[in-house]
C-alpha positions in Angstrom: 30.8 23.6 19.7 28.6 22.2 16.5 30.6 21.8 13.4 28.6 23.0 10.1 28.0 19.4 8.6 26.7 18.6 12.9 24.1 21.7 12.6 23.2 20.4 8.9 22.4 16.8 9.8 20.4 18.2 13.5 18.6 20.8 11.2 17.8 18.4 8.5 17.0 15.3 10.2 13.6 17.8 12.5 12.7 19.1 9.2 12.4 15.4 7.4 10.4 14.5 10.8 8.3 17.3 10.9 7.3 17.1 7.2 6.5 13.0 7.0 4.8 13.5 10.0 2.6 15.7 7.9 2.4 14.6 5.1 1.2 11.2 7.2 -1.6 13.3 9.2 -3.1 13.8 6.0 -3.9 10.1 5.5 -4.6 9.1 8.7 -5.5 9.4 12.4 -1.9 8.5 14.5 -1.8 7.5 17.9 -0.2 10.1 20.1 2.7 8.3 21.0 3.6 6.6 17.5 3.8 11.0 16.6 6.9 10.8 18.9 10.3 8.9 18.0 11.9 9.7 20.9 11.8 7.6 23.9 9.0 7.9 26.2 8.6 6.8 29.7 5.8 4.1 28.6 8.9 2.6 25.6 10.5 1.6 29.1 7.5 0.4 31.5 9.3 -2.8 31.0 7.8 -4.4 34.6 6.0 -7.7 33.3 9.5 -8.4 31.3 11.4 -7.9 34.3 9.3 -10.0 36.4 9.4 -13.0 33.8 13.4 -12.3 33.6 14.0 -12.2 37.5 12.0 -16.2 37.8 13.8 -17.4 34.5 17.3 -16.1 36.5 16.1 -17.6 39.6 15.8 -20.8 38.0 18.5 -21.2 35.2 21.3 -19.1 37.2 24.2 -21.4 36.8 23.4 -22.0 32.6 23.4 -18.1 32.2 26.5 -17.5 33.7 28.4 -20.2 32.0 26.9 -19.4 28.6 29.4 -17.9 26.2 28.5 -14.4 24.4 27.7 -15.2 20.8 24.8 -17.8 21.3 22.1 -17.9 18.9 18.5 -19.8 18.4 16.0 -19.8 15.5 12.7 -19.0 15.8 9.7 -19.0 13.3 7.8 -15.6 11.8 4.3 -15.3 13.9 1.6 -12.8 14.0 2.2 -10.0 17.2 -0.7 -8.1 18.2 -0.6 -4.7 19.6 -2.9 -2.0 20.7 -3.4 -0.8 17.0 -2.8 -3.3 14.5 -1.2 -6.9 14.0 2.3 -7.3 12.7 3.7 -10.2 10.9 7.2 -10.9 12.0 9.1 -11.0 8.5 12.4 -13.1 8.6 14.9 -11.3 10.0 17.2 -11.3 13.0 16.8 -9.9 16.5 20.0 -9.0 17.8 21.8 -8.4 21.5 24.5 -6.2 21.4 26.3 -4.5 24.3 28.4 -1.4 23.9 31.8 -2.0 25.4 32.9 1.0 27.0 29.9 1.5 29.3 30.1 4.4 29.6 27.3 6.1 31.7 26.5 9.1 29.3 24.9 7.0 27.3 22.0 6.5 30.0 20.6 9.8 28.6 20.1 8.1 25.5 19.3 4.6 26.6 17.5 3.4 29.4 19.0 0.1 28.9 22.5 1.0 28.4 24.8 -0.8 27.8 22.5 -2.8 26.1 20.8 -2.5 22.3 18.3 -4.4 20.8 17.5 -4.4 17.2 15.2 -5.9 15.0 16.4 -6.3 11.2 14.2 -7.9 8.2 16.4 -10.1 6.1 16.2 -7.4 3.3 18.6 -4.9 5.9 16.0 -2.7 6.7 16.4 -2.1 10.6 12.6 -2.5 11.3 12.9 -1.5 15.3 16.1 -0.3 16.9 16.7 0.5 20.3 14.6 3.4 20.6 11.7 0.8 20.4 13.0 -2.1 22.8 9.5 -3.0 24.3 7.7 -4.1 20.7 11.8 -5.6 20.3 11.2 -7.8 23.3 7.3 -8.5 22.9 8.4 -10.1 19.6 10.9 -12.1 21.1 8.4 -12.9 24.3 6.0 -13.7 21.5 8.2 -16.0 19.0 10.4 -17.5 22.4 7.7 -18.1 24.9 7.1 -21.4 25.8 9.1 -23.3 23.2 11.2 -26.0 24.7 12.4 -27.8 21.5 14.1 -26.8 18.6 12.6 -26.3 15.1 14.0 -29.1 13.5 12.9 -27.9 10.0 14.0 -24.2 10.3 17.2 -25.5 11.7 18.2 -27.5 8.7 17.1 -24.3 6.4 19.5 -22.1 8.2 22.2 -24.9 8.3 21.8 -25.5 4.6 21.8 -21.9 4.2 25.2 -21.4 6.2 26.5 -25.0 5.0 26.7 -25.4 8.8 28.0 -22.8 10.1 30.6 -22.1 7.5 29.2 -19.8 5.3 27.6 -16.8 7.7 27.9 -14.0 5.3 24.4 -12.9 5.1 24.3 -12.5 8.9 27.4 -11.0 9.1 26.1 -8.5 6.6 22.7 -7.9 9.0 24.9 -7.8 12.0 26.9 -4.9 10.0 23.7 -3.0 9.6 22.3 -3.6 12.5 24.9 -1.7 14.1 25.0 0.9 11.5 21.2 1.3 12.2 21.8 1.8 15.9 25.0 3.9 15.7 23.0 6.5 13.3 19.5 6.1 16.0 21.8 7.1 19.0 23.5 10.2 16.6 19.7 11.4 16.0 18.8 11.3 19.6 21.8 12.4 20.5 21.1 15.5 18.6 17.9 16.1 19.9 18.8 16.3 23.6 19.9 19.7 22.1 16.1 20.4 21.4 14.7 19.2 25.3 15.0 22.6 26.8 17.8 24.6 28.3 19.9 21.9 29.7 19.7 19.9 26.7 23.5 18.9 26.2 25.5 16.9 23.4 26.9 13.5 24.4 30.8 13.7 25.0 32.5 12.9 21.8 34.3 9.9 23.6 30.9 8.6 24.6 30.0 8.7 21.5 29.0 5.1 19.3 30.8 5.0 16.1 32.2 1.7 14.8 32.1 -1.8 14.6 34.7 -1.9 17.5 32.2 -0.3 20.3 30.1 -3.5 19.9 30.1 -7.2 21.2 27.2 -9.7 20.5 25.6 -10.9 23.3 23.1 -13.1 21.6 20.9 -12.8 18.3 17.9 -14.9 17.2 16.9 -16.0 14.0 13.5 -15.9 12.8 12.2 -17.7 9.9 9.5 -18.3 7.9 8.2 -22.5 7.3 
């Protein structure tokens, strides 16, 4: 059973989607499947990133599985191409995080689970969360791909930054939002399982993300700009 304030936020969050979107069909022409915020099968049509991920396991097995949780590399910002436009990665961090109770009724939510991906810009605005992991992993395909040696430079900006390490407030902060980010995307789609059809059904309150807690970091990287 739907508590008031649940009904308000469900009500109110299809309403503010309904009226940006047009408000935005004014303006422009939108491809069909940038209308939709939901996920959609083609969001997960992740084969050419599995087939990259199954020979990079193949071949660096024993260093994945003796890596602790927590690791991090820096990247620099790049131009990404897609079907309709090209994006500039702003600084930012792409984080890893894995929910710790797996907890399987949050497959109906994400295909991934227990994994989320999100993108934040330095400024904390969660550009991409885990509703959009395929542009989340083309960046990183795009910034990662093929780099073998550390940015020296960037690396002495984030470690002057940080003072080494020491300081890690400002991530700490984006790492806070980017959970906050995902925790409010799952609520939303959460809520609109109610609106697929007749056997649309909330996810179990104990299923549920909500906190800090639910969370470990698997890995994050830094992106930065020259």
């Amino acid at each position: 059973i739907l508590k008031s304030a649940q009904i308000e936020e469900l009500v109110s969050d299809e309403l503010n989607y309904r009226n940006s979107q047009l408000l935005r069909l004014k303006d422009e022409i939108l491809d069909l499947e940038d209308m939709d915020e939901t996920i959609s099968l083609t969001d997960f049509t992740l084969d050419d990133f599995r087939l990259e991920l199954s020979d990079f396991i193949a071949n660096n097995k024993k260093s994945l599985e003796d890596s602790p949780l927590g690791m991090y590399a820096i990247g620099k910002c790049k131009a990404v191409p897609d079907s309709t436009k090209t994006e500039i990665i702003t600084p930012g961090v792409i984080f890893c995080l894995a929910q710790k109770k797996n907890d399987a009724e949050n497959n109906k939510i994400n295909p991934l689970n227990p994994y989320y991906l999100v993108y934040i810009r330095d400024n904390g605005e969660a550009r991409y969360t885990y509703t959009h992991s395929k542009q989340i992993l083309e960046m990183f395909r795009q910034i990662c791909q093929g780099e073998n040696t550390a940015y020296e430079n960037l690396c002495a900006l984030f470690n002057a930054e940080t003072d080494n390490g020491k300081g890690m407030t400002k991530y700490s902060a984006l790492l806070k939002k980017a959970v906050e980010a995902t925790i409010q995307a799952a609520g939303k789609k959460g809520n609109l399982n109610l609106l697929s059809g007749r056997g649309g059904l909330l996810i179990p309150q104990t299923a549920q993300l909500s906190a800090m807690d639910d969370f470990e970091l698997v890995t994050w990287l830094v992106i930065k700009q020259e």
